[in-house]
matplotlib code that plots the C-alpha trace (Angstrom):
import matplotlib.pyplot as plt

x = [26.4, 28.8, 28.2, 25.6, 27.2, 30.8, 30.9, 29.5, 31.1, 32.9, 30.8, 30.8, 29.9, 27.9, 26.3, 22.7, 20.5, 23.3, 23.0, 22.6, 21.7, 24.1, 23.6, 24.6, 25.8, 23.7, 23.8, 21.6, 18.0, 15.9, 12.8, 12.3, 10.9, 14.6, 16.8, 18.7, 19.2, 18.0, 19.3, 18.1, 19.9, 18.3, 18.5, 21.3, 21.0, 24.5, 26.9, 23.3, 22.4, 18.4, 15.4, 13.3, 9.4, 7.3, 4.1, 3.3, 7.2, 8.1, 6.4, 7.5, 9.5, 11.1, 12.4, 13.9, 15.7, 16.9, 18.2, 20.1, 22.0, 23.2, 20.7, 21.2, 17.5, 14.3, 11.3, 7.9, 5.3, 3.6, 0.9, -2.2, -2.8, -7.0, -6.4, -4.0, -5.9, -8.8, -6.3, -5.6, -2.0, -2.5, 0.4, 0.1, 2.0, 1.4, 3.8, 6.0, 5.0, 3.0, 0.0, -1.7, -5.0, -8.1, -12.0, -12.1, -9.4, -7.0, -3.2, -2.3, 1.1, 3.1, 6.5, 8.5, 11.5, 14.1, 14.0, 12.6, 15.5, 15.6, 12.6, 11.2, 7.4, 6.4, 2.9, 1.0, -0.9, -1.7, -2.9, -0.6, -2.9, -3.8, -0.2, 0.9, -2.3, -0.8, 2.7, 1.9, 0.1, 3.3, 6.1, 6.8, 7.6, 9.3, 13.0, 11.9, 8.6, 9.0, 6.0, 6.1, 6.5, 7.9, 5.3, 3.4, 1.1, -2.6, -4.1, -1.4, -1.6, -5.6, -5.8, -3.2, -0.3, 3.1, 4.4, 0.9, 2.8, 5.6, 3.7, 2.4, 5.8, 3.8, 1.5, 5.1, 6.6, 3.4, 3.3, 7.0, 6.9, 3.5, 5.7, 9.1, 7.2, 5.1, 7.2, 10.2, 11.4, 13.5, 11.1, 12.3, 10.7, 10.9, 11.0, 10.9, 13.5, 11.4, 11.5, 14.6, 17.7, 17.0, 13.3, 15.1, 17.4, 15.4, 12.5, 15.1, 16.6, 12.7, 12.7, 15.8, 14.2, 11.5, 13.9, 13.5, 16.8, 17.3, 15.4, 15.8, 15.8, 14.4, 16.1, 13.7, 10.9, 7.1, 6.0, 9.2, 9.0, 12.3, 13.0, 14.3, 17.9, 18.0, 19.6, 22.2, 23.5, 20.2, 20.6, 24.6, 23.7, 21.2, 23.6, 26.0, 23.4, 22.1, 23.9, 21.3, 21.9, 20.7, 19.6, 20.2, 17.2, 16.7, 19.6, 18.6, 18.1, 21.1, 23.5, 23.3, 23.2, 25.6, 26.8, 29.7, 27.5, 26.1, 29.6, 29.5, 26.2, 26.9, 30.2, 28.1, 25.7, 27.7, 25.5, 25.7, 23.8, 21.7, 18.3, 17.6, 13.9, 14.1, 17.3, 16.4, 12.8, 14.4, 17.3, 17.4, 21.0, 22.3, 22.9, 25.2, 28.5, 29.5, 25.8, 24.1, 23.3, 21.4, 17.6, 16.2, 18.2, 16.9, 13.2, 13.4, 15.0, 11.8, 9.6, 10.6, 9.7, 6.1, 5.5, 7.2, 5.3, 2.1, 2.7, -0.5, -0.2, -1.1, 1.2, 4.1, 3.2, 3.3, 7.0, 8.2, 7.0, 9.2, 12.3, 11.5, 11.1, 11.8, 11.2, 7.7, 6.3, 8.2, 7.1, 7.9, 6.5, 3.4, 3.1, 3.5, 1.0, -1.6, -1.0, -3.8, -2.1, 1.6, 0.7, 0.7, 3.5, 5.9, 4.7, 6.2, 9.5, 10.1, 9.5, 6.1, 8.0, 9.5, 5.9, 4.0, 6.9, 6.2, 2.5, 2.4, 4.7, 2.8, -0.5, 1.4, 2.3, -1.7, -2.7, -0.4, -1.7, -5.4, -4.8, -2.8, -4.7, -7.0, -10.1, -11.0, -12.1, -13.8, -12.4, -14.5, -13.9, -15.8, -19.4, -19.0, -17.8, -15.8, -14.3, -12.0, -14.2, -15.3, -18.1, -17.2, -20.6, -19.6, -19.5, -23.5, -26.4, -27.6, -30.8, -29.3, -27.3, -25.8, -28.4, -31.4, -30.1, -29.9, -33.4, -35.2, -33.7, -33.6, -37.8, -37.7, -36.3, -38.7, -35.7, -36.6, -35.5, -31.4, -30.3, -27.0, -25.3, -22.4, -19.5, -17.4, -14.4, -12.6, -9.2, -10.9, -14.3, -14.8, -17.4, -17.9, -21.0, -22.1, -25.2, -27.5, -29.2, -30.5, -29.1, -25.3, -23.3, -21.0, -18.9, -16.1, -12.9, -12.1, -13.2, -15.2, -15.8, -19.5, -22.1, -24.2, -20.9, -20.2, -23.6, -23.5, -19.8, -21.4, -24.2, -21.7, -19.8, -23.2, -24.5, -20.6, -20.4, -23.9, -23.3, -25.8, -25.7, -25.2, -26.2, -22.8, -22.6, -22.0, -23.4, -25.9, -30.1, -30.7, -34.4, -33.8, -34.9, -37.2, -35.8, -37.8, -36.2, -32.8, -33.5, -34.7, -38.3, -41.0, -43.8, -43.0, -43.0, -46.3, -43.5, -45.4, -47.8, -45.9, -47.1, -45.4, -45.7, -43.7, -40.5, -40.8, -40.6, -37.5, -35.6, -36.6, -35.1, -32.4, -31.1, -32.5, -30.0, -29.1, -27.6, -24.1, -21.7, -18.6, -15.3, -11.5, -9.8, -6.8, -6.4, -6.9, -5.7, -8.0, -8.0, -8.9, -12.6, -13.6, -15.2, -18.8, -18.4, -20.1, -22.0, -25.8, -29.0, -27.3, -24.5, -27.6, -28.5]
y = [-22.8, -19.8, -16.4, -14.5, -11.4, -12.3, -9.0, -6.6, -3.4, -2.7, -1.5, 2.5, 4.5, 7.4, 10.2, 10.0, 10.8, 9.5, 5.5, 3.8, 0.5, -2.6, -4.1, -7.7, -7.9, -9.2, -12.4, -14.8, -14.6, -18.1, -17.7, -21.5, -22.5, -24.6, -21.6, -21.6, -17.9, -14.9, -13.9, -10.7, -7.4, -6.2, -6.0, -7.8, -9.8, -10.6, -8.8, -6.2, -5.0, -4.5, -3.0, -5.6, -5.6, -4.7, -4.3, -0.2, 0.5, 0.1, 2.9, 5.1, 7.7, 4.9, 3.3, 6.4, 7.1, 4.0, 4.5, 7.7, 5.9, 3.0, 0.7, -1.3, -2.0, -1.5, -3.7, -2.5, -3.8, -7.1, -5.8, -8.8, -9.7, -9.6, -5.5, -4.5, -6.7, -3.8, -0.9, 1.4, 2.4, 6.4, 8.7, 11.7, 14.9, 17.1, 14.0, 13.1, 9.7, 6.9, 5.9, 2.3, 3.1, 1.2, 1.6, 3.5, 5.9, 4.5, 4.7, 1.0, 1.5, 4.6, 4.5, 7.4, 7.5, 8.0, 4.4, 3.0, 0.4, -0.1, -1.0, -4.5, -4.8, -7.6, -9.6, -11.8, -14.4, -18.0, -17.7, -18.1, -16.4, -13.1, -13.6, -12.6, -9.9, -7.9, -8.3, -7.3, -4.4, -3.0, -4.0, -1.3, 0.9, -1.6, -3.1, -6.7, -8.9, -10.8, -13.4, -13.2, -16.9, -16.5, -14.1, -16.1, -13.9, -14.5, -11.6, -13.8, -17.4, -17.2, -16.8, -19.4, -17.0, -16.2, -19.3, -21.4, -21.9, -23.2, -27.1, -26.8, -26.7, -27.6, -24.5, -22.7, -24.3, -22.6, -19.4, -18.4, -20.5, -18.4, -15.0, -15.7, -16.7, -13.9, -10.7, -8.8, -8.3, -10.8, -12.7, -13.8, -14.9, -15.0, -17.7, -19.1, -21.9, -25.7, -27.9, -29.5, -28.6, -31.4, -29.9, -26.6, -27.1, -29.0, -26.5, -24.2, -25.9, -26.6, -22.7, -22.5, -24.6, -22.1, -19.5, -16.8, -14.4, -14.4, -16.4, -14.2, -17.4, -15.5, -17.8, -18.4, -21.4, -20.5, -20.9, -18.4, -14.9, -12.2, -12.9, -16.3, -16.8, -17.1, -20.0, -18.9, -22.5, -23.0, -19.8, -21.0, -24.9, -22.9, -20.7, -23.4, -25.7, -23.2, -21.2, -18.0, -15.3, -16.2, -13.2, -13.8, -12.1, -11.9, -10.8, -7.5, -8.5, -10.9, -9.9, -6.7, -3.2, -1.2, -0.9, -2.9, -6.2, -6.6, -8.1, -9.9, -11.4, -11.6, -14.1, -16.0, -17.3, -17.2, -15.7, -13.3, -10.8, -9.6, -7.8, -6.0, -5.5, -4.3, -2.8, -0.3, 0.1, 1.6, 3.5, 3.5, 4.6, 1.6, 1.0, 4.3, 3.1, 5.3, 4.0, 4.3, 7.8, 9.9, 8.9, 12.6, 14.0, 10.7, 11.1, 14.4, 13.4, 11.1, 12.9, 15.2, 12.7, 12.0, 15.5, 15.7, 12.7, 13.2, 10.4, 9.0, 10.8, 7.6, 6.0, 8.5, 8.4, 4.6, 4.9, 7.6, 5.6, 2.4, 5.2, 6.5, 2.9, 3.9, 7.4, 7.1, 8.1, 11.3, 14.8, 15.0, 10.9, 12.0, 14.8, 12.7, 10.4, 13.3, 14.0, 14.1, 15.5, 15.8, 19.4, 18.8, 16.1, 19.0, 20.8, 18.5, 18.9, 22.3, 21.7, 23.7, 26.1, 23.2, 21.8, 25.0, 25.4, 21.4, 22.6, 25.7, 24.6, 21.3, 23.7, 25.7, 22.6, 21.4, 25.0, 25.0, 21.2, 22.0, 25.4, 23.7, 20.3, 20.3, 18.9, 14.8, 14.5, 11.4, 8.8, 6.2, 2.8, 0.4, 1.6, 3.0, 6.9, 6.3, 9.4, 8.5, 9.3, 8.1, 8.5, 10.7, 10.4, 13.6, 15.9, 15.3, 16.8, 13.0, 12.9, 13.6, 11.4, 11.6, 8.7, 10.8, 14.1, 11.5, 10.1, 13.2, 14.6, 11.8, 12.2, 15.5, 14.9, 11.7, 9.3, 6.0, 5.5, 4.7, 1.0, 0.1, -3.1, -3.8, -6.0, -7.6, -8.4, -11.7, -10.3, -7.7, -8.3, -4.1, -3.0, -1.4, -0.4, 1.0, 2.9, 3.1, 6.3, 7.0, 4.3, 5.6, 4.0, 5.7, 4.2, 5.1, 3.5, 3.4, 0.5, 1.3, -0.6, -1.6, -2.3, 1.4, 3.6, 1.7, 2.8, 6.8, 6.7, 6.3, 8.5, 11.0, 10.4, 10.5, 13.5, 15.4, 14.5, 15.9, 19.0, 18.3, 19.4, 16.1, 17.6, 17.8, 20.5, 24.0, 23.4, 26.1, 24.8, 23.3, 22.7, 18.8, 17.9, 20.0, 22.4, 20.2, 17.1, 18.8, 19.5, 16.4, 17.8, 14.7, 16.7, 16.5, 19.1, 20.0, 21.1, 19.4, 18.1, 15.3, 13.3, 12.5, 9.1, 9.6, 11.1, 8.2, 6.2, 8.0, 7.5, 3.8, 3.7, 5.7, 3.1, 0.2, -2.3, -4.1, -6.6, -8.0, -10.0, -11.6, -10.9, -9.6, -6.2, -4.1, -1.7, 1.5, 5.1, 7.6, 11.4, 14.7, 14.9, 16.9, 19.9, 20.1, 19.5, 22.2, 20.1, 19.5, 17.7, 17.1, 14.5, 12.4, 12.6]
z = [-7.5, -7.4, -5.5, -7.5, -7.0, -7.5, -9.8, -7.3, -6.7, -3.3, -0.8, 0.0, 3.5, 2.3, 4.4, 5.1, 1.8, -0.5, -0.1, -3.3, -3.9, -4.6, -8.1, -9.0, -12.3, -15.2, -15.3, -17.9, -17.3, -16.6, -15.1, -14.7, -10.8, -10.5, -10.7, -7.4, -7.3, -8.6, -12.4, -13.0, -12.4, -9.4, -5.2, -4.0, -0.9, -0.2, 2.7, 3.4, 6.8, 6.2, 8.7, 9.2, 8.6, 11.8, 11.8, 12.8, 12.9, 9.0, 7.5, 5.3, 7.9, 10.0, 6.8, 5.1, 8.6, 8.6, 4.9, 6.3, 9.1, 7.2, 6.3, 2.7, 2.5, 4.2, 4.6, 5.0, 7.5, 7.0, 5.1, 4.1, 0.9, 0.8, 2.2, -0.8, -3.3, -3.0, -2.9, -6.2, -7.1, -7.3, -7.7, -4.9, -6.7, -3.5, -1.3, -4.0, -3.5, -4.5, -2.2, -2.1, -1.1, -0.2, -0.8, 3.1, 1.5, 4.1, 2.4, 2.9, 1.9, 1.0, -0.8, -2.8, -5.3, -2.7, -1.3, -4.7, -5.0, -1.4, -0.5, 0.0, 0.1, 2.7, 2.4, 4.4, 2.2, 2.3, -1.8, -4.4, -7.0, -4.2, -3.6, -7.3, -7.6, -5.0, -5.9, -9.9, -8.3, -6.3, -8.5, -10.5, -6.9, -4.9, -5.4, -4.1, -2.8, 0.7, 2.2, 5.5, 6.7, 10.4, 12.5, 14.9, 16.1, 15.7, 13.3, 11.4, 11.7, 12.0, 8.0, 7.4, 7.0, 8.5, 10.6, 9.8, 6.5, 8.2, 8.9, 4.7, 2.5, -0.6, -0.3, 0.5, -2.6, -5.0, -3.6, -3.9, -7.8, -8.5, -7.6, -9.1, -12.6, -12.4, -11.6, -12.7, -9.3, -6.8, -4.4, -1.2, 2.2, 6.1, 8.1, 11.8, 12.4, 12.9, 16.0, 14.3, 12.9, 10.0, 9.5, 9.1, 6.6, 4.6, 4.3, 3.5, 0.5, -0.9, -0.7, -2.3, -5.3, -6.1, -7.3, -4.5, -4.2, -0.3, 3.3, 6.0, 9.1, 12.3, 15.2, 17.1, 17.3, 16.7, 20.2, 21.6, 22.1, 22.0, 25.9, 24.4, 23.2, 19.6, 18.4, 16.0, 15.4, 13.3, 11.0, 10.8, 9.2, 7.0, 5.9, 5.2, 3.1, 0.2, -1.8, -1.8, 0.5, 4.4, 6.4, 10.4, 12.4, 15.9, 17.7, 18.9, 22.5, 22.6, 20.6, 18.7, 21.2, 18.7, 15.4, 15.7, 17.1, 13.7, 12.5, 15.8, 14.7, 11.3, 12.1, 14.8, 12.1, 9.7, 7.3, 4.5, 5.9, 8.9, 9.9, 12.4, 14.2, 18.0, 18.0, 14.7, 16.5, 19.8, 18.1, 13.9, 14.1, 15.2, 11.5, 11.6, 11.8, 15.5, 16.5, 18.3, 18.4, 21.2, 20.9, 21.2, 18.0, 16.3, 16.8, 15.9, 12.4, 12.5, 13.1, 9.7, 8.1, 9.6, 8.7, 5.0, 4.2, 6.4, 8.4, 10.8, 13.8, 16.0, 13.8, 14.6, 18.0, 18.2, 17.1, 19.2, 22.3, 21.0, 21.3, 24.3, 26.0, 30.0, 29.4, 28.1, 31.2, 31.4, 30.8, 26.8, 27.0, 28.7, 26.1, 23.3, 24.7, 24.8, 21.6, 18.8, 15.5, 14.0, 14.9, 18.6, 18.4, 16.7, 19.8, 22.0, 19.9, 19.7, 16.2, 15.1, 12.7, 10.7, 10.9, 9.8, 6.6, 5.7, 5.8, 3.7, 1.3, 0.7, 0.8, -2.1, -4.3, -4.1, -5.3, -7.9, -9.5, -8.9, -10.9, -13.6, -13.9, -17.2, -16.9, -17.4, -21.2, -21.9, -24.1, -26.7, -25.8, -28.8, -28.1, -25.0, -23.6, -20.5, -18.2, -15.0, -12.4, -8.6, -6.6, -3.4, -1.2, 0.4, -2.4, -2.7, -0.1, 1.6, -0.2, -3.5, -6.1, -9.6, -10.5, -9.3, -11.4, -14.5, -14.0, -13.6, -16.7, -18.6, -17.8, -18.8, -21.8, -22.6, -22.6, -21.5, -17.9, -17.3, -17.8, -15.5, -16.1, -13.7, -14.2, -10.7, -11.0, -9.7, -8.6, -5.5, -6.0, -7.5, -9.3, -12.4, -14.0, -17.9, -17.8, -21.4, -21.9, -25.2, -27.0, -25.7, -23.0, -20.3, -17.9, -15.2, -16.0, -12.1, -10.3, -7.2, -4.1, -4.0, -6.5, -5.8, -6.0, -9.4, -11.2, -9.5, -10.8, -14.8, -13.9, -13.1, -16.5, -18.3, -16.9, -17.2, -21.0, -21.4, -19.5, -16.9, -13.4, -11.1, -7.9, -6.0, -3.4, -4.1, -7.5, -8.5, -8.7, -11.9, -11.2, -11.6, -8.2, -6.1, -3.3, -1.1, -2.1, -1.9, 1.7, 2.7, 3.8, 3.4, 1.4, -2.4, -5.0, -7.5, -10.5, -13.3, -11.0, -9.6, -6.8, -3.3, -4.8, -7.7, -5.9, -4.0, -6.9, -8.1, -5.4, -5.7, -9.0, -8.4, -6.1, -7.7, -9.0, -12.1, -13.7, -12.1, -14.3, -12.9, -15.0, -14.8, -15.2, -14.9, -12.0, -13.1, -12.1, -10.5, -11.5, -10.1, -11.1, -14.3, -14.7, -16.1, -19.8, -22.0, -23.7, -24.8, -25.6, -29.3, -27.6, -27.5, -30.9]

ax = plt.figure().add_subplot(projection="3d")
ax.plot(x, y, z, "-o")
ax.set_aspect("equal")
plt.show()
């Protein structure tokens, strides 16, 4: 089959923050699992220097550095498939970024519009239908999707995933079909060469088949580490039996010191393109054309970037000690080893000023959003009144819920005690929950992470709509639940002559579950939580 790209536009040099991606040219689209190459308009593979995915290197600062110095496209960390299942796509206006974040609130992965068509989102998965949930999830933000085929490390291999799929083409085979049939961006993978040249090369063109847009070939065997020579002879009969784009990986202790080895690596495999892991990790301006250039004005470019995009600190630290290799137990290594925050990492820089601007500036943008945002109106779904709402445990004393607030009114006001009937779904196993009060239904229309969170979430809807207090801190006594209660003191209350028995009942109840049914959803967006609707007792009626 011809070049793909026989159409694409001469390559530039820009200056850091003014890459732009290469486009192939449109070609006809065919989706079928046979196509040998990828047909859509998108990421080109061919004649790229790309960062390759490590795990706690590829975050968001070390890629857009790498972006600046002369990297084509960036790869994030090997991130697994059953983690970013859970996560929720939610678009952070403070960062200028969108966040992946899971039910701990942990940002799995974080990407912005800068490296948009640069980025290539890399998953660990041995399931081709998790593989496809996560990658439907992350499309819209990244420029590719990459399974991670080649890492042989244990956290890895143990689920079935990186070089375990190596010895089971035919799972191979359905993952990569499952993914280029089921998203709009190219798919590609990563791969470990096999005990044999003939093993190799034919897994290679079986890949080929699926319809994925690029292999990257990592040159080593499964069992050898990066104090082994990598066989480029392997990565060159690849490159010589497909027609896709071959990515050469693993010359960084061998072959590539400098910017001018990656030709020298590139010619040796005779590939279309090369990636580069250790080499970008110690120094990312080795993909700058007079790289590389002195580490300390490098990590103090990267460490901008931790602070612009509130990086981790432990994850900026990790990086920083990669760059600082020999020198790690020096003074400033020593320092940055000590260090707990990006506060005390600037610190070590000289760079608190820049960090206190990054801080007040981004302190400035949340102020003006939280002043400007109007509050969550509820929306009628069939039969049901639905408001986009989670349940944050600690905006609530620890003896008081949304669903106790609910019951107690819902007593005072002689409605029959709340029903909640909660819906899993398949995908991530979330929760969802409708709760009945007076005939009406309210529901979140965010997914939450366990069965409980999922009914106090509709409790919170039902009681906002209705304009009653829900019990979060801060909120002024409504009377709904006894000072006593509030404080967690063991004697009950005599309002209306209720017994310690009875609070103990409604606390019971207020946790007690309901009905679970099993069924599928779309992710859904959280949103800043509403303010108390000014409603009343005629809602219900």
């Amino acid at each position: 089959m011809p070049a793909a790209n026989k159409n694409q536009k001469k390559k530039k040099t820009f200056s850091p923050h003014e890459h732009t991606v290469q486009l192939q040219s449109e070609m006809p689209v065919s989706r079928s699992a046979e196509q040998l190459a990828w047909q859509h308009a998108g990421l080109s593979f061919r004649n790229i220097t790309a960062l390759a995915p490590m795990v706690r290197v590829g975050t968001l600062p070390m890629r857009l550095l790498a972006l600046d110095y002369g990297a084509d496209v960036v790869y994030c960390e090997e991130l697994i498939d059953i983690k970013m299942a859970q996560c929720q796509r939610i678009v952070n206006d403070v960062l200028e970024t969108v966040d992946f974040v899971a039910p701990d609130e942990r940002v799995m992965f974080r990407t912005c519009e800068r490296e948009k068509d640069r980025v290539v989102f890399q998953m660990g998965t041995a399931d081709p239908d998790r593989a496809l949930t996560v990658a439907q999830l992350v499309e819209q933000d990244v420029a590719a999707i990459d399974v991670n085929m080649g890492c042989p490390k244990e956290y890895s291999t143990k689920g079935g995933m990186g070089a375990a799929l190596l010895s089971n083409p035919d799972k191979i085979e359905a993952i990569l079909k499952k993914l280029v049939m089921g998203v709009s961006v190219p798919v590609t993978c990563k791969i470990r060469i096999l005990p044999s040249l003939e093993e190799t090369v034919s897994l290679v063109q079986r890949i080929e088949k699926t319809g994925v847009a690029a292999v990257a070939v990592h040159g080593r065997f499964k069992d050898e580490r990066p104090r082994h020579p990598v066989h480029c002879d392997y990565i060159q009969a690849v490159a010589q039996a497909v027609s896709i784009p071959v990515i050469a990986n693993g010359g960084s202790l061998d072959l590539v010191k400098t910017n001018s080895d990656i030709e020298k690596f590139r010619k040796a495999t005779g590939t279309s393109s090369v990636m580069l892991a250790r080499a970008a990790m110690w120094n990312p301006s080795v993909f700058c054309n007079q790289g590389p250039l002195p580490v300390e004005k490098v990590m103090e470019e990267y460490i901008k970037y931790a602070i612009r995009y509130d990086n981790h600190a432990f994850n900026t630290k990790y990086c920083l000690c990669q760059m600082l290799r020999d020198k790690v137990e020096s003074p400033l290594g020593k320092q940055v080893q000590a260090a707990q925050t990006n506060a005390e990492i600037s610190e070590a820089y000289g760079l608190q000023t820049f960090y206190q601007e990054i801080q007040q500036d981004l302190q400035a943008k949340m102020a003006a959003l939280q002043s400007s945002n109007q509050p969550n109106k509820p929306v009628i779904d069939g039969d049901v009144t639905t408001m986009a709402v989670k349940f944050e445990r600690r905006d609530y004393p620890p003896q008081i819920t949304p669903k106790m607030f609910l019951l107690e009114w819902s007593r005072k006001e002689k409605f029959q005690q709340p029903q909640y009937e909660t819906a899993q779904r398949s995908q991530d196993r979330a929760f969802q929950s409708t709760v009945t009060v007076a005939n009406k239904k309210y529901r979140s229309s965010l997914w939450e992470k366990s069965k409980k969170f999922a009914e106090q979430a509709s409790a919170i809807v039902c009681l906002r709509v209705l304009g009653v207090p829900e019990g979060r801190i801060g909120e002024e006594d409504s009377g709904l639940v006894c000072k006593r209660k509030r404080e967690g003191k063991p004697n009950s209350c005599s309002e209306e002559g209720r017994s310690k028995k009875l609070h103990v009942d409604i606390l019971q109840e207020a946790e007690a579950p309901g009905p679970t049914v099993e069924m599928n959803g779309d992710e859904q967006n959280p949103a800043t939580p509403p303010k108390q609707a000014e409603t009343s007792r005629e809602a219900l009626s």
